[in-house]
N, CA, C and O of each residue as an XYZ file, in Angstrom:
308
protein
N      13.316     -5.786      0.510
C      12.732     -7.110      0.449
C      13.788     -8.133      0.829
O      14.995     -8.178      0.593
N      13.151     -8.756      1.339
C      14.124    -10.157      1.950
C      14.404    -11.587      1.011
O      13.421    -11.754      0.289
N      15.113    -12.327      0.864
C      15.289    -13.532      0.009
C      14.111    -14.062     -0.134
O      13.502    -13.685      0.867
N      13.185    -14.914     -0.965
C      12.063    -15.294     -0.922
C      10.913    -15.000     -0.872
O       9.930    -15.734     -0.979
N      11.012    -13.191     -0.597
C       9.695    -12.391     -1.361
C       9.454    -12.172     -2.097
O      10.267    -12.397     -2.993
N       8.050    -11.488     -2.512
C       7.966    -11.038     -4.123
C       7.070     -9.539     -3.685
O       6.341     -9.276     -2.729
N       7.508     -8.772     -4.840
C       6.772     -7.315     -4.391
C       6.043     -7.506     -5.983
O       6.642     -8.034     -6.920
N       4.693     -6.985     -6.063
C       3.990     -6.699     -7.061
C       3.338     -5.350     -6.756
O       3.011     -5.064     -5.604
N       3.145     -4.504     -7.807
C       2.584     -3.088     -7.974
C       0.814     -3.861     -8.095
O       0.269     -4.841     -8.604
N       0.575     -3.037     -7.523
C      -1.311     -3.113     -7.351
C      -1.650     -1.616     -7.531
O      -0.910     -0.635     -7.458
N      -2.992     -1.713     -7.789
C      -3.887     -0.832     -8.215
C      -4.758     -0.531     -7.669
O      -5.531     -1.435     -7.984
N      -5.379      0.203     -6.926
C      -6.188      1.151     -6.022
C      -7.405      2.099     -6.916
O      -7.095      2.559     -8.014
N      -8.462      2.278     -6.473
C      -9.549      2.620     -6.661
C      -9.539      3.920     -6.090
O      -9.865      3.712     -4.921
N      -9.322      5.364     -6.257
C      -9.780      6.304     -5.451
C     -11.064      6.972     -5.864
O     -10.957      7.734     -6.826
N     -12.264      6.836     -5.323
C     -13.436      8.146     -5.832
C     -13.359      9.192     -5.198
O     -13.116      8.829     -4.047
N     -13.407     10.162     -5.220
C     -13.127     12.090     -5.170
C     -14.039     12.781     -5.806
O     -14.328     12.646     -6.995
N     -14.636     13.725     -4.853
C     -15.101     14.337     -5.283
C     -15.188     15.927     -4.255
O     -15.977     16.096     -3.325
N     -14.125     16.968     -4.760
C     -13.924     18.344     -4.143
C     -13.854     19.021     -4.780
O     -13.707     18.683     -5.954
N     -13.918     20.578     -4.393
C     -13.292     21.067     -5.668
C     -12.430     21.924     -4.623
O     -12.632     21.962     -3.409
N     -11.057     22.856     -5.590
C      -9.792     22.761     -4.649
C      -9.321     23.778     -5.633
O     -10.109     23.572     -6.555
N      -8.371     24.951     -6.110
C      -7.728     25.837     -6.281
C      -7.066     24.856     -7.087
O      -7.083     23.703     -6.655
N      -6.458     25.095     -8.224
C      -5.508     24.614     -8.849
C      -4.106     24.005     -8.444
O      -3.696     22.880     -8.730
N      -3.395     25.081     -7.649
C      -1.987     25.249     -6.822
C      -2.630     24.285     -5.686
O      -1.708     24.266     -4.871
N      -3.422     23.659     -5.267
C      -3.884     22.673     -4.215
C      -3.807     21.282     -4.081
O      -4.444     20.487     -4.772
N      -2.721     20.883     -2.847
C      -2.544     19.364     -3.464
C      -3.042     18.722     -2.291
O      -3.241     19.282     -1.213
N      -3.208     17.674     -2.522
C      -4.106     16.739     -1.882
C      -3.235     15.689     -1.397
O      -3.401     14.827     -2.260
N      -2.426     15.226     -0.575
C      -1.990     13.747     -0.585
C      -2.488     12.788      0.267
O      -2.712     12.985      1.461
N      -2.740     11.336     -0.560
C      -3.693     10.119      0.055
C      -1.854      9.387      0.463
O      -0.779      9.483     -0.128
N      -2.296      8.676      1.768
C      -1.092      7.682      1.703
C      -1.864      6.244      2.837
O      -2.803      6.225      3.632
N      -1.116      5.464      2.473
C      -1.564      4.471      3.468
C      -0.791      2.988      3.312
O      -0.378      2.378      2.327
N      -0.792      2.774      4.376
C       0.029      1.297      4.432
C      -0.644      0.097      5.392
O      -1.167      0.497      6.433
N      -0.671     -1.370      5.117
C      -0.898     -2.520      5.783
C      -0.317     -3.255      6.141
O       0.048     -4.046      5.271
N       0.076     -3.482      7.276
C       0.675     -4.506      7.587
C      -0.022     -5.713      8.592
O      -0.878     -5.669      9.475
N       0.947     -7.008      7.880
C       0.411     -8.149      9.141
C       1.454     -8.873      9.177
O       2.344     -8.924      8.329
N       1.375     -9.434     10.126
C       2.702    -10.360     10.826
C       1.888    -11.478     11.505
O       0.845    -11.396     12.154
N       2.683    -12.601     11.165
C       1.979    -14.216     12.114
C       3.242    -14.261     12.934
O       4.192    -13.716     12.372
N       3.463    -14.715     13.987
C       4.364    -15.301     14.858
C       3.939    -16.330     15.583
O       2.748    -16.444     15.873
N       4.954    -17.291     16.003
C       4.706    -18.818     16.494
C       5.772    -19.744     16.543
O       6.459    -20.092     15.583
N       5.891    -20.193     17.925
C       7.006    -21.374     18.548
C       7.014    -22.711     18.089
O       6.151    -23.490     18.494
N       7.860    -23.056     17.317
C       8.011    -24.418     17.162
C       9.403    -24.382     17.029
O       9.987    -24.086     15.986
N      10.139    -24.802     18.506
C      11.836    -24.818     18.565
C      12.392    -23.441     18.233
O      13.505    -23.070     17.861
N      11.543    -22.969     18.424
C      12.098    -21.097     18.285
C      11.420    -20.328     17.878
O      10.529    -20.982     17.336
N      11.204    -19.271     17.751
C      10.232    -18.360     17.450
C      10.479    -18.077     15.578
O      11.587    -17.782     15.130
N       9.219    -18.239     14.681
C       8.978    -17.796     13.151
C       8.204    -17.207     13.400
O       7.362    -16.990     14.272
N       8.595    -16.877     12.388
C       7.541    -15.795     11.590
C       7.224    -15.293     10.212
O       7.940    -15.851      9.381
N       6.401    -14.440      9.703
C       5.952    -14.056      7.917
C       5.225    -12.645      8.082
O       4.632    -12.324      9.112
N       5.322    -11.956      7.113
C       4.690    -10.588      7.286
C       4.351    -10.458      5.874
O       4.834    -11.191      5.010
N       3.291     -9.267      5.580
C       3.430     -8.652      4.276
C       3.328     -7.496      4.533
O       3.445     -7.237      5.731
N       3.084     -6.362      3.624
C       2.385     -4.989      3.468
C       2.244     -4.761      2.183
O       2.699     -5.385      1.225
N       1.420     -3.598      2.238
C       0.681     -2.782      1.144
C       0.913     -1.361      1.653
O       0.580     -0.915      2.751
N       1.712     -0.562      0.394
C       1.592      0.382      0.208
C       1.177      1.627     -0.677
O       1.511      1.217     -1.789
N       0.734      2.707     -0.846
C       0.144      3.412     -1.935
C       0.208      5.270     -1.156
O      -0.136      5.754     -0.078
N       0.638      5.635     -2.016
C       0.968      6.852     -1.890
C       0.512      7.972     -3.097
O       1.036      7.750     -4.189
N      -0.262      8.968     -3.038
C      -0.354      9.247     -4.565
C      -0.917     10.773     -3.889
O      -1.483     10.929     -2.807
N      -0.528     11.898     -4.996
C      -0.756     13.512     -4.849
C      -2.013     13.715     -6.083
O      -2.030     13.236     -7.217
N      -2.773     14.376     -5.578
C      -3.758     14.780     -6.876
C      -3.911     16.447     -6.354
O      -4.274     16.898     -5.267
N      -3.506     17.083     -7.519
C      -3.516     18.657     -7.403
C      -5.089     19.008     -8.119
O      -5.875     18.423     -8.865
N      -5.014     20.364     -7.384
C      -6.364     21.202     -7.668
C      -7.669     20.460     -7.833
O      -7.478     19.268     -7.593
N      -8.776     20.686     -8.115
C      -9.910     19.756     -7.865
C     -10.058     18.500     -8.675
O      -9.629     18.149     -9.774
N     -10.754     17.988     -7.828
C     -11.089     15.946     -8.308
C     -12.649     15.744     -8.594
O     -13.393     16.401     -7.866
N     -13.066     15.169     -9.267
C     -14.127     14.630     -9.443
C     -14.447     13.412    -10.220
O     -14.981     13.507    -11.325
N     -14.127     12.211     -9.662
C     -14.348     10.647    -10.576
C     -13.267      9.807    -10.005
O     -12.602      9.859     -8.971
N     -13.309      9.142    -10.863
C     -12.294      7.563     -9.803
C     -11.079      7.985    -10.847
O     -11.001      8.323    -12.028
N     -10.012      7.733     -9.530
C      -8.951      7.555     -9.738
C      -7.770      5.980    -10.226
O      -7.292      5.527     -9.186
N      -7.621      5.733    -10.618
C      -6.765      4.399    -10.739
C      -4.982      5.174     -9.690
O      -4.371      6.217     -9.924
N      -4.756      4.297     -8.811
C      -3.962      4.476     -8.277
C      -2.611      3.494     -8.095
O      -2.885      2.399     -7.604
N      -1.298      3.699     -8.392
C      -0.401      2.187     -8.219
C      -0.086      2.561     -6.915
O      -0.013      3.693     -6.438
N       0.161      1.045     -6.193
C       0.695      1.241     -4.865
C       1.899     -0.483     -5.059
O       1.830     -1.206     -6.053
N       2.668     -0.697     -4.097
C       3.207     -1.757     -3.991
C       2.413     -3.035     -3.130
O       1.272     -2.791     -2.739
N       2.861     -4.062     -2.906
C       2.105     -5.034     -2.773
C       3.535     -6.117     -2.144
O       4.108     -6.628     -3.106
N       4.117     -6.493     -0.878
C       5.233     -7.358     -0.517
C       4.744     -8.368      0.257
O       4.262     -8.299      1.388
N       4.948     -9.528     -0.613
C       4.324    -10.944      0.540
C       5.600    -11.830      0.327
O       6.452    -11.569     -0.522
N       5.667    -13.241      1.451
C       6.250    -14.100      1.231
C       7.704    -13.666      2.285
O       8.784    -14.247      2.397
N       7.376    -12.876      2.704
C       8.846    -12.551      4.294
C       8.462    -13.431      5.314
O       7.348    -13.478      5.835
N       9.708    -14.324      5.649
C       9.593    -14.929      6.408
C       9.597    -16.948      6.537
O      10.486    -17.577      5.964
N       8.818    -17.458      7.110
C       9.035    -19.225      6.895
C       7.437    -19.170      6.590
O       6.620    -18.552      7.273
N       7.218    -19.772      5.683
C       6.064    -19.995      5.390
C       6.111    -21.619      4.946
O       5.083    -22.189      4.581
């Protein structure tokens, strides 16, 4: 993280429903990103992302609560 960001942990929703061997792992991952860019006497800019990563072994069935990270505020805003 850069001077003037803030990262917060967020929470994710997974519903599942498989069924899977015990020794069977599953991994969800995913990330977002966005970026603004724009000239005024030089080129700025700001970005964030979202990330969430999480393993669920052997079979699933029901919602998951998931933590992922959460980074805004990079950049001139």
């Amino acid at each position: 993280m850069s001077p003037g960001s803030s990262g917060y942990v967020v929470e994710v929703l997974f519903i599942l429903s498989f069924d899977a061997d015990d020794d069977n792992v599953l991994t969800i991952s995913f990330e977002f990103q966005g970026r603004n860019e724009w000239w005024v006497l030089g080129w700025q800019s700001n970005s964030y992302f979202e990330r969430v990563r999480h393993e669920f072994k052997g079979a699933c069935n029901g919602t998951y609560p998931v933590k992922g990270i959460l980074v805004t505020g990079e950049g001139v805003y």
